[in-house]
C-alpha positions in Angstrom: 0.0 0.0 0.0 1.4 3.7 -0.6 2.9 5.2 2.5 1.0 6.1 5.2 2.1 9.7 5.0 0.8 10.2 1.8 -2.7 7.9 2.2 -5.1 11.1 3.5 -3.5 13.2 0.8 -4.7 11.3 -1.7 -7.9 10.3 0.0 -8.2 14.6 -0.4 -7.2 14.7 -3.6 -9.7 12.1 -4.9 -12.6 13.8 -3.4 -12.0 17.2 -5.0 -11.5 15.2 -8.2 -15.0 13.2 -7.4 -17.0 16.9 -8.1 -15.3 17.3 -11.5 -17.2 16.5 -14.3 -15.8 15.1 -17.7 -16.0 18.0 -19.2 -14.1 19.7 -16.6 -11.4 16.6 -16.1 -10.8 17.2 -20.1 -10.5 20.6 -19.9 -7.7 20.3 -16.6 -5.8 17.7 -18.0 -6.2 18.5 -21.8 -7.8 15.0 -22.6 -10.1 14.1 -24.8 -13.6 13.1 -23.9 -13.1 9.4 -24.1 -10.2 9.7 -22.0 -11.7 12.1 -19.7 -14.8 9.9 -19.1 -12.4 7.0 -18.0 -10.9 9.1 -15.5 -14.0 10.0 -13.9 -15.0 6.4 -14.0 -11.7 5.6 -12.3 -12.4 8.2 -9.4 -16.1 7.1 -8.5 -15.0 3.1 -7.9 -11.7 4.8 -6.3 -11.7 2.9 -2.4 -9.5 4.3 0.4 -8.8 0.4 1.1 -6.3 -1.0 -1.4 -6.5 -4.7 -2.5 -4.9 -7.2 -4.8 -8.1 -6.8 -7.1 -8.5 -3.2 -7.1 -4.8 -2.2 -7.1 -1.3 -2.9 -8.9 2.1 -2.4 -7.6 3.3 1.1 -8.5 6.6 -0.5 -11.1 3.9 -2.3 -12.9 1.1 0.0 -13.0 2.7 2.7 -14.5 4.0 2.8 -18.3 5.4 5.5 -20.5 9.1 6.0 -21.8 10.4 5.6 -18.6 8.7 2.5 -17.5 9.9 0.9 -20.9 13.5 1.7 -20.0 13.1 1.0 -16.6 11.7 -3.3 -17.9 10.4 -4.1 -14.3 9.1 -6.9 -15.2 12.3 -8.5 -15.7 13.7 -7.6 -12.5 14.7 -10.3 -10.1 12.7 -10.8 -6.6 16.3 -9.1 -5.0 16.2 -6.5 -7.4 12.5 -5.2 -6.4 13.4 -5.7 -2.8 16.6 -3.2 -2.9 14.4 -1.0 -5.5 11.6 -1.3 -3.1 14.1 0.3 0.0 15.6 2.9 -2.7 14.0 4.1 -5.1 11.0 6.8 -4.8 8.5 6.9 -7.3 6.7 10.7 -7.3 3.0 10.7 -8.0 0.8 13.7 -8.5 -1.4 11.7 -6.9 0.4 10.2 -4.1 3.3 12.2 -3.4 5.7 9.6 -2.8 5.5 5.7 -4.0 7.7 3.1 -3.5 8.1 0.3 -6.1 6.1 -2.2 -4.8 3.2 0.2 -2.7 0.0 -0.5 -4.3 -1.7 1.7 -6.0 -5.2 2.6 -7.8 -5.4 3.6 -11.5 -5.6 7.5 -12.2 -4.4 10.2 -13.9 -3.3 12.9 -12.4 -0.3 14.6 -13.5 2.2 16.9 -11.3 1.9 20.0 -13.1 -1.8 19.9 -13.4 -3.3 23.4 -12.1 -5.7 21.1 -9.7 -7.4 23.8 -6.7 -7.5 22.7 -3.6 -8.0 24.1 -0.2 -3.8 24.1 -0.4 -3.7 26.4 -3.4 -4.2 26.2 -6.8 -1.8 23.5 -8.2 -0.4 21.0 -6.4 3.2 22.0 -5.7 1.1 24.1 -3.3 -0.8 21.1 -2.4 2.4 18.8 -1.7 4.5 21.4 -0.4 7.3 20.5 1.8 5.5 16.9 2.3 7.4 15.2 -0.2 11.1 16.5 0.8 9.8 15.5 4.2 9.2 12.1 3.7 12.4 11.7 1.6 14.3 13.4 4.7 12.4 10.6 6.6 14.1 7.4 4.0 17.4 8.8 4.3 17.3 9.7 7.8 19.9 7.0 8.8 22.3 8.0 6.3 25.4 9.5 7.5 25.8 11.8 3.8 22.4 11.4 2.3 21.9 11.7 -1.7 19.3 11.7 -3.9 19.8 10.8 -7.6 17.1 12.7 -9.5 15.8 11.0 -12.9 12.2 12.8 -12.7 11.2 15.6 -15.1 11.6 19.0 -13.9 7.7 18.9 -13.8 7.8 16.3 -11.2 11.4 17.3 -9.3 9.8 20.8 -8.9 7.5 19.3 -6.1 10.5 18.6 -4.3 10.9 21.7 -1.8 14.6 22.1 -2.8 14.8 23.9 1.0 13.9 21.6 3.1 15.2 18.5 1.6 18.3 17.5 3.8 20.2 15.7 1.1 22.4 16.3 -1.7 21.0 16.1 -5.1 22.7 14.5 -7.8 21.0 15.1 -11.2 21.8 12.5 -14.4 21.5 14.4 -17.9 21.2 12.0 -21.2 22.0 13.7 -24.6 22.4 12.0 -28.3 24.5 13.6 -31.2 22.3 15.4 -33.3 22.8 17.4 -36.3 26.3 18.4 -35.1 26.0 18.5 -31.5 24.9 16.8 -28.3 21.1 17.7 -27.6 19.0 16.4 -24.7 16.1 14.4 -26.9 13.2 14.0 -24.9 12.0 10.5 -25.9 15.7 9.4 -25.5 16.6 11.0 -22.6 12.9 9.7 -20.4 14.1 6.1 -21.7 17.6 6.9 -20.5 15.9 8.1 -17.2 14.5 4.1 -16.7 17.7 2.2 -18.1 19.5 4.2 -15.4 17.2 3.6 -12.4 17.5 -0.2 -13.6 21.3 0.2 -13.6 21.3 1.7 -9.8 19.3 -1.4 -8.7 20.8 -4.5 -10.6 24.1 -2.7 -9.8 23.1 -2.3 -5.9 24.5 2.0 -6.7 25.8 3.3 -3.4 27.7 6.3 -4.2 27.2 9.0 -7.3 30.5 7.8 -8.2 29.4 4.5 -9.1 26.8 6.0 -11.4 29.7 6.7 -14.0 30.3 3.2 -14.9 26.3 3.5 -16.7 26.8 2.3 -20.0 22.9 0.9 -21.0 22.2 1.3 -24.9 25.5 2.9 -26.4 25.9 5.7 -23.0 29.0 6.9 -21.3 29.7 9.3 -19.0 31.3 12.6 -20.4 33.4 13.7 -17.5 34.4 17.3 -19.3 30.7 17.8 -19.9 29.6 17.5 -16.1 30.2 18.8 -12.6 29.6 16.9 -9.1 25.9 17.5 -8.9 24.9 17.2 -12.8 26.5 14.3 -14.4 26.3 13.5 -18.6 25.6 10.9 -20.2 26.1 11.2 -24.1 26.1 8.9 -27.4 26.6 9.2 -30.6 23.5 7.1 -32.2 20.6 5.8 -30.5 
């Protein structure tokens, strides 16, 4: 199930998206009717209990370029276990999921201008919650780091300030038409083949991240600094 911290926010969430109607869930998200319809059918059979019927672990539910890269699926049990104790999925949704939490279907993405009684997106909503419960998972840690492979979209509900970690962010850029370009579809593929990397390679320190080599990358020490490393290749 998702954490604990996170549960009531969601349960909040889902009940000011309950009073939207299609029309206004197409208009929010920018989805077509069909799609908006489903949604709204997702949020009225939505249960604040979570079950093997009604839910899905979190690595499995979601898909998209970086799920693809990611290939859960073909993870070992000991893989999903260490992902499950370090890696943090962020959820517009749920703030904060970890691999293997259960979770409901929806569609509710970070940047959506979503009111609440927070504000009127939900940054405001999440505010310092999410950094909070990150502090919370790296609390033993003598020199805390988080490696960030989100989207700015979704890293921006991180509150930067009160996160008590250092941040080590992975760029991925291909050779294109004479120079190195961060490709969007590339670079959210390169964002899962990395995470995989960290996990079947048990990645303690940022150093270790350097030896990623997944589909033609390599680190390009010139090109980075100690809290932005790239990753570059010459053909996809």
């Amino acid at each position: 199930m998702p954490s604990e911290i996170h549960r009531p926010s969601a349960n909040m969430l889902f009940e000011v998206l309950r009073q939207k109607s299609p029309q206004d869930i197409a208009s929010l998200m920018g989805l077509s009717d069909k799609l908006a319809a489903l949604n709204v059918a997702r949020y009225e059979v939505w249960q604040p209990k979570f079950t093997a019927t009604n839910a899905r672990q979190a690595v499995l539910a979601f898909n998209g370029d970086v799920y693809e890269g990611l290939q859960a699926r073909t993870l070992t049990a000991p893989d999903l276990d260490w992902a499950q104790n370090h890696v943090a999925i962020l959820s517009g949704l749920y703030g904060v999921l970890r691999p293997l939490d259960r979770m409901q279907p929806y569609r509710l993405e970070m940047g959506t201008r979503l009111a609440t009684d927070a504000g009127s997106n939900l940054y405001q909503f999440w505010g310092s919650q999410i950094a909070e419960h990150l502090n919370t998972r790296l609390r033993a840690d003598t020199t805390p780091v988080v490696v960030n492979l989100a989207s700015q979209e979704y890293f921006k509900a991180v509150d930067r300030k009160a996160l008590k970690a250092r941040v080590i962010d992975c760029v991925f850029e291909d050779w294109k038409a004479g120079a190195y370009k961060i490709i969007s579809f590339h670079a959210k593929r390169a964002r899962g083949l990395m995470a995989r990397h960290a996990i079947t390679h048990r990645i303690a320190t940022p150093h270790q991240l350097e030896g990623f080599d997944l589909e033609g990358y390599a680190f390009a020490p010139a090109a980075s600094e100690p809290e932005r490393l790239v990753f570059r290749r010459k053909a996809a």
